[in-house]
LOMIVO-532033 format. One record per residue (C-alpha): x, y negated, z negated; residue in one letter. Coordinates in steps of 0.5 Angstrom, whole numbers, plus 500, padded with zeros to 3 digits. Each point is the difference from the previous one (the first is absolute). Example, Ala and Ser with C-alpha at 12.3 -4.5 7.8 and 13.67 -1.06 7.14 Angstrom:
LOMIVO-532033
525509484A502493502S
END
This chain:
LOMIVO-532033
494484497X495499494X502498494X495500493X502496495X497499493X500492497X497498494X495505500X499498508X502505506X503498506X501503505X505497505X501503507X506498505X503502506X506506500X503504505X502507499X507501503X503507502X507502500X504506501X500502492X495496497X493495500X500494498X495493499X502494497X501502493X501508500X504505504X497508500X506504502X498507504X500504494X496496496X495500504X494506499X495498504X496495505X494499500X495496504X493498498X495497506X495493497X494498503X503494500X505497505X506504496X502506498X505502493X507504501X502503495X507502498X501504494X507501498X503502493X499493498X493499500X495500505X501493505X494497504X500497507X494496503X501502507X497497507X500505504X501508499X506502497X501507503X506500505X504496495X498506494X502506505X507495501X500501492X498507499X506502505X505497497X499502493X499506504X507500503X503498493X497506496X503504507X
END
């Protein structure tokens, strides 16, 4: 996850390692949970670099996530499961 933080006029720009978790009802990190019905899409944004952006968009906000590796199995896991809760 990457953070921008603005400090006597200075952004910084703070970068750790999270994990997205999946549960039966919800999406969490280390700081914020998404339950299914918040959650109004996924996206996924391909880099030139060694990484690509997830995109999670809930009615909290938009929430970006520095992915390794393409994310679109665990999209299609999500999309499903917000899919069987609308039923």
């Amino acid at each position: 996850m990457i953070t921008r933080k603005i400090e006597w006029e200075e952004q910084h720009i703070i970068e750790h390692e999270s994990f997205l978790h999946l549960y039966p009802q919800k999406l969490t990190d280390d700081s914020n949970e998404f339950y299914f019905h918040e959650i109004l899409d996924l996206s996924y944004k391909e880099s030139m670099r060694s990484f690509g952006l997830l995109y999670v968009h809930t009615t909290k906000g938009l929430f970006p996530y520095k992915v390794r590796e393409n994310p679109i199995a665990f999209i299609r896991i999500v999309e499903e499961k917000i899919r069987e809760m609308k039923g």
